[in-house]
Backbone bond lengths (Angstrom), bond angles and torsions (degrees), N, CA, C in turn:
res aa  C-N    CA-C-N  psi(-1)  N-CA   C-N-CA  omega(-1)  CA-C   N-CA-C  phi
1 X - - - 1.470 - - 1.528 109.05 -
2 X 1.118 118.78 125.34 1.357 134.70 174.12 2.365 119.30 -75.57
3 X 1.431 90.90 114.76 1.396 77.79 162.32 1.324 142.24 -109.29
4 X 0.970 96.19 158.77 2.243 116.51 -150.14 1.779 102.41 -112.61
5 X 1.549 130.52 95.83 0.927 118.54 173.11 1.819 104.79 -77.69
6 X 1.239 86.93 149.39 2.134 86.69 -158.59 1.843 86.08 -114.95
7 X 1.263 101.54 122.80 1.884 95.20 -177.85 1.401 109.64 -70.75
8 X 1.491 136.08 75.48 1.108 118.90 -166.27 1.621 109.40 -143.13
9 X 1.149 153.95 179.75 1.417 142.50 121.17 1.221 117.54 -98.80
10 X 1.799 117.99 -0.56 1.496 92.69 -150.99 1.904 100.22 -112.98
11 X 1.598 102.90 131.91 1.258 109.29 -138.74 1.880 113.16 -86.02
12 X 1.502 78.25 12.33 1.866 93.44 167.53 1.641 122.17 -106.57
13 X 1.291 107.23 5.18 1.432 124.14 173.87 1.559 98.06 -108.08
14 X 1.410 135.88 -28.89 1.269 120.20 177.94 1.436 90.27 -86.48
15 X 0.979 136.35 -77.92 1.671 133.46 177.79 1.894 94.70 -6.93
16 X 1.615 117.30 -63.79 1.150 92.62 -142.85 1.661 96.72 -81.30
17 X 1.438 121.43 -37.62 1.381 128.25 -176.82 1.735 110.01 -44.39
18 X 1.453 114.60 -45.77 1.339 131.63 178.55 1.470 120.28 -53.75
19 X 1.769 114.10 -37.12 1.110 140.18 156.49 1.413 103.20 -29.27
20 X 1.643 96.57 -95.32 1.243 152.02 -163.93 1.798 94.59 -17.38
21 X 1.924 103.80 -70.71 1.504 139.14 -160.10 1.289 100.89 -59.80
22 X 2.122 122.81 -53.62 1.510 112.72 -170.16 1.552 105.49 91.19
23 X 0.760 110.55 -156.99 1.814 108.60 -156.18 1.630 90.64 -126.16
24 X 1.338 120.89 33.84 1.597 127.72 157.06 1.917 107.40 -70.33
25 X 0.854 110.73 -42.35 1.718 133.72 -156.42 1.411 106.09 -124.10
26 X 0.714 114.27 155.67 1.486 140.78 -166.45 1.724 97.01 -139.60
27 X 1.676 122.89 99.18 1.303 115.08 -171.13 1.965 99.03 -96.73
28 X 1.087 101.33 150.35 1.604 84.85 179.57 1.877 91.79 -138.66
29 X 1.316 97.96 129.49 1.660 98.96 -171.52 1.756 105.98 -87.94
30 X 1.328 130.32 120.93 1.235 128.68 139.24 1.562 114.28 72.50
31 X 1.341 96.60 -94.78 1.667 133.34 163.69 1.354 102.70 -54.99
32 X 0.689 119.47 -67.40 1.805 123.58 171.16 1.689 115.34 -19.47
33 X 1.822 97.59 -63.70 1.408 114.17 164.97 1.278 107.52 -70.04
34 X 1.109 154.90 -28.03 1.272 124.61 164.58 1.770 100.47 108.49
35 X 1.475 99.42 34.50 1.594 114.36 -156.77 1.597 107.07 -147.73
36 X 1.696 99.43 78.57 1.789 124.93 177.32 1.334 116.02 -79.69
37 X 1.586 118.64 79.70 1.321 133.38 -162.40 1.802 105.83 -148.48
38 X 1.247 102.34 126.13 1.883 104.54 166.92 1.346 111.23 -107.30
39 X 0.794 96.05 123.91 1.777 113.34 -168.45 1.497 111.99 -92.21
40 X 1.395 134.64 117.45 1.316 145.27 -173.51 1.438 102.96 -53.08
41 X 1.516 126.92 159.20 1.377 123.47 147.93 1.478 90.17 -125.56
42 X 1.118 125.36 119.83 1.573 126.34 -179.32 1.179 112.71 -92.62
43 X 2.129 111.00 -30.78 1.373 106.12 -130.46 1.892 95.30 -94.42
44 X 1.115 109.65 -165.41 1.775 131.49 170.05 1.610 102.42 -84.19
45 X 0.636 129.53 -2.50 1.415 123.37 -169.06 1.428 127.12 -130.11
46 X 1.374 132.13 174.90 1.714 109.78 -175.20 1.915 78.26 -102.90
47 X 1.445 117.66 -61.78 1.510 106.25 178.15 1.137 131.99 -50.38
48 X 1.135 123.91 -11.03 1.644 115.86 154.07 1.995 121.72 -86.05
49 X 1.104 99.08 -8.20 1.921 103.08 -177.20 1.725 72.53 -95.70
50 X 1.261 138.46 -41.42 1.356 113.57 -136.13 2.125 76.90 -72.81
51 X 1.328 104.92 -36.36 1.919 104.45 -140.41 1.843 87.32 -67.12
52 X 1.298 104.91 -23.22 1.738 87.29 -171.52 1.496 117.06 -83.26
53 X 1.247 109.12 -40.18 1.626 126.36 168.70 1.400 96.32 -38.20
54 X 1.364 118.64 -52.29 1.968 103.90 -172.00 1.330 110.21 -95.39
55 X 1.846 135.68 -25.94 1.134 129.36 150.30 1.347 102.09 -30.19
56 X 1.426 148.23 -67.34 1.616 132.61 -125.36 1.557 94.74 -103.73
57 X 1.551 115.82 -17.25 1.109 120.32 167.43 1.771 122.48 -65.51
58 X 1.160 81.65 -43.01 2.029 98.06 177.18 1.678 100.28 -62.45
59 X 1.724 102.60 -74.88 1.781 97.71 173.97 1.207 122.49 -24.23
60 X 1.869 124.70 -45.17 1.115 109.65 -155.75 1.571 115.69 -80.96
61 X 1.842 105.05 -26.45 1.178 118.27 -173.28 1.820 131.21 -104.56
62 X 1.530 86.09 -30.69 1.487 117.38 178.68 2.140 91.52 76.41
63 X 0.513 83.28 32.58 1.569 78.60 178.23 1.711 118.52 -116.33
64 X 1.444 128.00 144.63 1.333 121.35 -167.66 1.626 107.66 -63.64
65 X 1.174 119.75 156.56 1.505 132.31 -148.84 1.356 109.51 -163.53
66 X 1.770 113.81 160.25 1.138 119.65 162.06 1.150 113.75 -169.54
67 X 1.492 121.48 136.60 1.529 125.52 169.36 1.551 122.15 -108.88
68 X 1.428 120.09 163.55 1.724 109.07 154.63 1.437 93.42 -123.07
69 X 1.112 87.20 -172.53 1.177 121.83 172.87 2.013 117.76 -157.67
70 X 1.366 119.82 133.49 1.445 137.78 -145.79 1.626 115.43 -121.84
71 X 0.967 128.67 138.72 1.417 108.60 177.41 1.322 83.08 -164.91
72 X 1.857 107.62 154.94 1.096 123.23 177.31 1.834 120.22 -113.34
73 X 1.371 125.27 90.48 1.552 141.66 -137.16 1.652 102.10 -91.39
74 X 0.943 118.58 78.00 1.780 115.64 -171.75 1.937 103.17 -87.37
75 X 1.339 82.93 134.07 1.710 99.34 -157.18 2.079 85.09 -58.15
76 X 1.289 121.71 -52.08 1.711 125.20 -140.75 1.770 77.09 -75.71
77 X 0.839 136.85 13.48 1.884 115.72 -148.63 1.542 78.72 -138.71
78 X 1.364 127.43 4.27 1.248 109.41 -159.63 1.356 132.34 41.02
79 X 1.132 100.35 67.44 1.402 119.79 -167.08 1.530 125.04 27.78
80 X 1.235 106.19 51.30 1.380 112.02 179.68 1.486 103.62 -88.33
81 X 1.620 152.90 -175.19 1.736 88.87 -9.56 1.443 94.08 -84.99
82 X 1.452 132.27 4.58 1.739 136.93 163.43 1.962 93.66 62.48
83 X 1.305 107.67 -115.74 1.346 117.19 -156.23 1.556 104.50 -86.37
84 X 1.149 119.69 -8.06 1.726 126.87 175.10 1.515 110.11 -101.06
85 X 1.384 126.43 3.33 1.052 127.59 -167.90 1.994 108.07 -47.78
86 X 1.799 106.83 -55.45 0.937 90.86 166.44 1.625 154.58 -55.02
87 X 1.451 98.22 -20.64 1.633 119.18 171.19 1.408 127.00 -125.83
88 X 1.453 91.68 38.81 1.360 121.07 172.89 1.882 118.51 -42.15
89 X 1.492 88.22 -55.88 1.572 84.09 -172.04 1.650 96.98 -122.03
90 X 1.034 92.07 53.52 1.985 102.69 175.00 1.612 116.45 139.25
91 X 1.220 115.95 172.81 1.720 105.13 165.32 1.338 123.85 -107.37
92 X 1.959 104.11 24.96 1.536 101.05 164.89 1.340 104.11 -88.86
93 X 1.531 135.33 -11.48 1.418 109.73 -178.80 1.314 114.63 65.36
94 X 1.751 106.55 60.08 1.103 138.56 160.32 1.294 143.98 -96.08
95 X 1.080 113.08 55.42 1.766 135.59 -158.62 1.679 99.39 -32.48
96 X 1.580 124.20 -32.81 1.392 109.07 177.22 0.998 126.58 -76.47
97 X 1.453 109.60 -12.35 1.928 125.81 167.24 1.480 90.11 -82.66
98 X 1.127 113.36 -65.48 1.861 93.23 -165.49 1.286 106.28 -48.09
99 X 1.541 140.30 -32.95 1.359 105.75 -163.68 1.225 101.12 -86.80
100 X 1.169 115.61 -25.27 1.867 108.30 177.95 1.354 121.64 -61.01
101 X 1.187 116.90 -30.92 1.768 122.15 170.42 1.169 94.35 -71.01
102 X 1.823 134.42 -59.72 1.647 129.75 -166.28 1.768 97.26 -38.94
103 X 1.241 86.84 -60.78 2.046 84.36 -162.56 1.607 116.45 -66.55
104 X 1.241 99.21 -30.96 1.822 103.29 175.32 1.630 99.08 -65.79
105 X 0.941 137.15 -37.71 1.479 124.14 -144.02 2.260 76.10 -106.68
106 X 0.953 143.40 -1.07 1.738 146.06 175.80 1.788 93.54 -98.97
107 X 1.249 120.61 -29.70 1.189 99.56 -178.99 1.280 145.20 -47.31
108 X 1.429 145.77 92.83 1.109 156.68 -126.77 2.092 131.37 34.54
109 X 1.291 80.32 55.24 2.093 116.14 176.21 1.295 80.62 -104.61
110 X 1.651 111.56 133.09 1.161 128.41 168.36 1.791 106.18 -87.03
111 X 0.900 105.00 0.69 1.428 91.81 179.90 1.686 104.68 -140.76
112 X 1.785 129.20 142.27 1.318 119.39 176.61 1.247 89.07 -146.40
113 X 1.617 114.23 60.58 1.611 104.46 139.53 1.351 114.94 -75.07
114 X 2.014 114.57 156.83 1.048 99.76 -172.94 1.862 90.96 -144.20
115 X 1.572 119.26 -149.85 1.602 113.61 169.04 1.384 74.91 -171.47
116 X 1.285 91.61 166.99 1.703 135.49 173.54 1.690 96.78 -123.89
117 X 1.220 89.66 128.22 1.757 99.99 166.52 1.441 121.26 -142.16
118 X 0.678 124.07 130.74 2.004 141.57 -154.05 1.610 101.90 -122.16
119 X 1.202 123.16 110.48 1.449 112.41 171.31 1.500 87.01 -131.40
120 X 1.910 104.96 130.39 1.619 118.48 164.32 0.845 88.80 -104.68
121 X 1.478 112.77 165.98 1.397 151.17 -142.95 1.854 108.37 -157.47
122 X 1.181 122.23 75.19 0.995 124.51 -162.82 2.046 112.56 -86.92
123 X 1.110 120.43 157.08 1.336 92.75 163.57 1.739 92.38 -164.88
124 X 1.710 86.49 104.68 1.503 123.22 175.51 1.780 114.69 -79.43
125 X 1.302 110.91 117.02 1.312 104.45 167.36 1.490 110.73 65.43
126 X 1.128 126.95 25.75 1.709 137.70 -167.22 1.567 114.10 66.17
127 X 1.206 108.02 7.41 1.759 110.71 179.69 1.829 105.53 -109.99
128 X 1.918 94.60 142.88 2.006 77.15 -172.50 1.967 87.04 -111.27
129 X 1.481 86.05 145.88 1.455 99.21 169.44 1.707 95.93 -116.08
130 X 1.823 97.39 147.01 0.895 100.72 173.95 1.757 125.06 -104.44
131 X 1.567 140.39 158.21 1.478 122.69 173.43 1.295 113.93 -134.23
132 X 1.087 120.13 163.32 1.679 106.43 -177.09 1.555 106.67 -154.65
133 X 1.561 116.60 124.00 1.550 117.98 178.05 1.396 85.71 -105.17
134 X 1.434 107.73 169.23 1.414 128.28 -177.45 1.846 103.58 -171.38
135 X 1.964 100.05 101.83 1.136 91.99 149.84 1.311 141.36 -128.70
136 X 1.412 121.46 149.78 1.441 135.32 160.66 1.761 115.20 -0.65
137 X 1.012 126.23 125.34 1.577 113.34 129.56 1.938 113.01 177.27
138 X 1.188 104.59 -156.32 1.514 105.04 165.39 1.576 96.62 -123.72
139 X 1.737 98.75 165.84 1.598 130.70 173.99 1.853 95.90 -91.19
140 X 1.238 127.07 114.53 1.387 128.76 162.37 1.568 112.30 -70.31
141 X 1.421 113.74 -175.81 1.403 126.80 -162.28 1.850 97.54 -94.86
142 X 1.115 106.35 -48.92 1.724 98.26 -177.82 1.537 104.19 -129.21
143 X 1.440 105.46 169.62 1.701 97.41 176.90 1.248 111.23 -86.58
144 X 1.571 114.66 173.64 1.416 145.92 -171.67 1.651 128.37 -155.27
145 X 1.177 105.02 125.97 1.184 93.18 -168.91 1.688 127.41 102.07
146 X 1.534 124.12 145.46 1.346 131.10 -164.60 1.235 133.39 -108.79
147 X 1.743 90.77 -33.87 1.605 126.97 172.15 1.429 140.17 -74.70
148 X 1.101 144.30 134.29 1.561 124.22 -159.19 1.294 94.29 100.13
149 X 2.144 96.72 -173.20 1.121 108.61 -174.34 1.735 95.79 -145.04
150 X 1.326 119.03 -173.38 1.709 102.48 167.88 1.052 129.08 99.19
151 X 1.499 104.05 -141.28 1.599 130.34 160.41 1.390 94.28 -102.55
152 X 1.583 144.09 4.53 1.900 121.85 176.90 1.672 104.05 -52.98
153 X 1.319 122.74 -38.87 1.161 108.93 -174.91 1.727 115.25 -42.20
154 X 1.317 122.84 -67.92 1.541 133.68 -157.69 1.815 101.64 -102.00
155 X 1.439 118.80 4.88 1.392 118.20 154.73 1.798 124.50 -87.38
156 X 1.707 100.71 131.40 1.100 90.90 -179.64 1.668 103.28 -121.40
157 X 1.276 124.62 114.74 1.909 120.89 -174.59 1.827 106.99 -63.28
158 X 1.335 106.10 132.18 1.280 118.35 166.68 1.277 124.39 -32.03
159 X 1.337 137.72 117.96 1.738 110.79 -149.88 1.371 126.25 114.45
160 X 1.427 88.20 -32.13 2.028 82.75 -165.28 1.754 98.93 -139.57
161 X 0.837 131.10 -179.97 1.347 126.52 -157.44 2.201 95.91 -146.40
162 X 1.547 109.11 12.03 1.478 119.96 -175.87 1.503 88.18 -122.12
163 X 1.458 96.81 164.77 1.634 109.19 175.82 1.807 104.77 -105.72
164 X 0.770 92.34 158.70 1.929 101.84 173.97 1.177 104.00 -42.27
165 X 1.166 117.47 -38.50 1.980 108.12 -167.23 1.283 105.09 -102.79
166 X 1.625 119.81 10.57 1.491 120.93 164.17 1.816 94.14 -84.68
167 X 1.156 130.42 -67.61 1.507 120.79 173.00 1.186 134.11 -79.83
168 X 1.340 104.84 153.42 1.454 146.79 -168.65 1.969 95.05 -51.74
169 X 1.146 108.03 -170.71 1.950 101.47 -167.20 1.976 75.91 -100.03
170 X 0.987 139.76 -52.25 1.256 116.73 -164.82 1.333 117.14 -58.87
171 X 1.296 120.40 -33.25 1.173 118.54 -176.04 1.780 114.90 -69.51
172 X 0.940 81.89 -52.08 2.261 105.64 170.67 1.828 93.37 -38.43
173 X 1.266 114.88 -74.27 1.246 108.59 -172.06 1.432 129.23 -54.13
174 X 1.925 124.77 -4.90 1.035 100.23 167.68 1.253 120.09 -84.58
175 X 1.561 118.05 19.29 1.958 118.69 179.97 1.565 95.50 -132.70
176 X 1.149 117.37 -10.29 1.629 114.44 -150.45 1.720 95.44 -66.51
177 X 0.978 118.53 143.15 1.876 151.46 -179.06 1.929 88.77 -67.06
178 X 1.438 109.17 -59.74 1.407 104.59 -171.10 1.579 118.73 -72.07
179 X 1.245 116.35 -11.46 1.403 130.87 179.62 2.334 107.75 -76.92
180 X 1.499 75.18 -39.82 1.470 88.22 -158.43 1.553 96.71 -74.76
181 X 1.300 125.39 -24.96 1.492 129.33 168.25 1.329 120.21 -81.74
182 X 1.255 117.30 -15.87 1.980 120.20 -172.15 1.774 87.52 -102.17
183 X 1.459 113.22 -42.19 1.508 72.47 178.18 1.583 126.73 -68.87
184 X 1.627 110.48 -29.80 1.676 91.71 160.28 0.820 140.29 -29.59
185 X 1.297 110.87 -45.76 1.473 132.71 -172.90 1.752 116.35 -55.58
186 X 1.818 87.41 -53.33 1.778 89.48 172.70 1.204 122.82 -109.34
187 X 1.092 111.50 47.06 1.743 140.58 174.21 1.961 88.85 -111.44
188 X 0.992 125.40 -62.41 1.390 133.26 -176.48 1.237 115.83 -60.94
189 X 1.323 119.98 -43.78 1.421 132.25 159.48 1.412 126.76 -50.13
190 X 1.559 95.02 -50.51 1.527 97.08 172.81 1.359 129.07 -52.28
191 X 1.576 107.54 -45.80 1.547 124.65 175.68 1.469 107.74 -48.67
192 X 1.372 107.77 -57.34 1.224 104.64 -169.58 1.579 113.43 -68.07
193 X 1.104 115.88 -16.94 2.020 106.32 -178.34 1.474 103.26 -106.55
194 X 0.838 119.58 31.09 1.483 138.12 176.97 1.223 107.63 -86.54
């Protein structure tokens, strides 16, 4: 088993990435490494927060690495809140403010398709590959659900008629955005330890 320092602390992205990967990888979060650092996302983009988060990770360690970065892209909002999703409605990264701004600011949009998009940022052997899941769905009218983290409450994936935080992580992963990018990831991996 190969280990994967994952640039992250937050312990529902290793849960879900860890999921996601299977017992190929060995993900080790942050803290894990022994590496007490908050890492900026400055940029416009999810592939540019993802490439620096694992750049500063690589600098610090020289060791193989990988980050994402997530955003939630609502078609009526012009795909907002995209790369601010987390500090949407402040910079504490208050998911109960974000969803209350998400739905206040949908209030009477005839349309709430929306996507999840996940781009890791890997950087193998000093080279970064990039991956990207992207899923489907609409933003509903109120939340549902316990499970998850986020927006799972008021997301519902194309396909299913439950929101993310109505299912369990197996179920999540047959639509999940972060699933659909880690297996790239160890589809690429695989080749290479082959």
């Amino acid at each position: 088993m190969k280990d994967l320092i994952f640039a992250t602390n937050n312990a529902n992205k290793v849960y879900e990435i860890q999921t996601a990967i299977g017992n190929l990888i060995r993900v080790i979060s942050l803290s894990e490494a022994g590496i007490d650092i908050d890492i900026p996302e400055p940029y416009d983009t999810l592939e540019a927060n993802a490439s620096v988060k694992s750049g500063t990770i690589y600098n610090l360690t020289a060791k193989d690495c990988f980050s994402e970065d997530t955003g939630l892209e609502v078609e009526a909002l012009n795909w907002e809140p995209g790369v601010k999703s987390a500090r949407y409605a402040g910079e504490d990264k208050d998911f109960e403010r974000n969803i209350k701004k998400l739905l206040q600011n949908l209030l009477h949009k005839e349309t709430r398709q929306a996507r999840f998009r996940t781009v890791i940022s890997l950087i193998y052997k000093g080279h970064e590959y990039l991956f990207e899941g992207i899923c489907q769905g609409k933003i509903i009218e109120n939340k549902r659900g316990l499970l998850g983290f986020g927006y799972d409450p008021v997301f519902v994936p194309s396909g299913s008629n439950r929101t993310f935080a109505e299912m369990d992580i197996n179920e999540k992963n047959l639509f999940s955005h972060r699933k659909k990018a880690a297996d790239k990831l160890v589809l690429f991996l695989q080749a290479q330890m082959s």
